[in-house]
N, C-alpha and C positions, 0 to 999 in steps of 0.2 A: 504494500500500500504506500511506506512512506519512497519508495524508486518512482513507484508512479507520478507520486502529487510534484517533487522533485522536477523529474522530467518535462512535466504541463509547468511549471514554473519557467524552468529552463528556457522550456520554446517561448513562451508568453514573453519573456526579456528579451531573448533573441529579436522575437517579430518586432518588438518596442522600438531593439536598436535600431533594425533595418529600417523603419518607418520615419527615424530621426534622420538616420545619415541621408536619406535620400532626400530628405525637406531640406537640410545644410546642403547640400550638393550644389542644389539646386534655386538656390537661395544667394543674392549681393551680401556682401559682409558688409558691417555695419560701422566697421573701425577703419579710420582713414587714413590717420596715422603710420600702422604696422598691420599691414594683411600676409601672412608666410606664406609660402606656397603650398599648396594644395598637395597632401600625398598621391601618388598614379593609384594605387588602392581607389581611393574614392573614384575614380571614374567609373566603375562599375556601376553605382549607383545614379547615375545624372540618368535623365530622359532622354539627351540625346548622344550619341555617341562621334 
């Protein structure tokens, strides 16, 4: 029981993250100042490629 609830936890974070990175992706930064460069990882996440 407690592997199960665990695991449905796990994914539930998972999807959370995915759902974040892709809104940042995807998204102007808001700091004008110092914007660093973007890891290549996140491009997986954008809409358009």
């Amino acid at each position: 029981m407690k592997h199960k609830v665990s695991k449905s936890v796990a994914k539930g974070v998972a999807s959370a993250l995915n759902t974040f990175l892709r809104a940042d992706a995807n998204s102007a930064s808001c700091c004008i100042i110092y914007q660093p460069k973007a890891p290549k990882e996140l491009a997986r996440y954008r809409r358009t490629k």
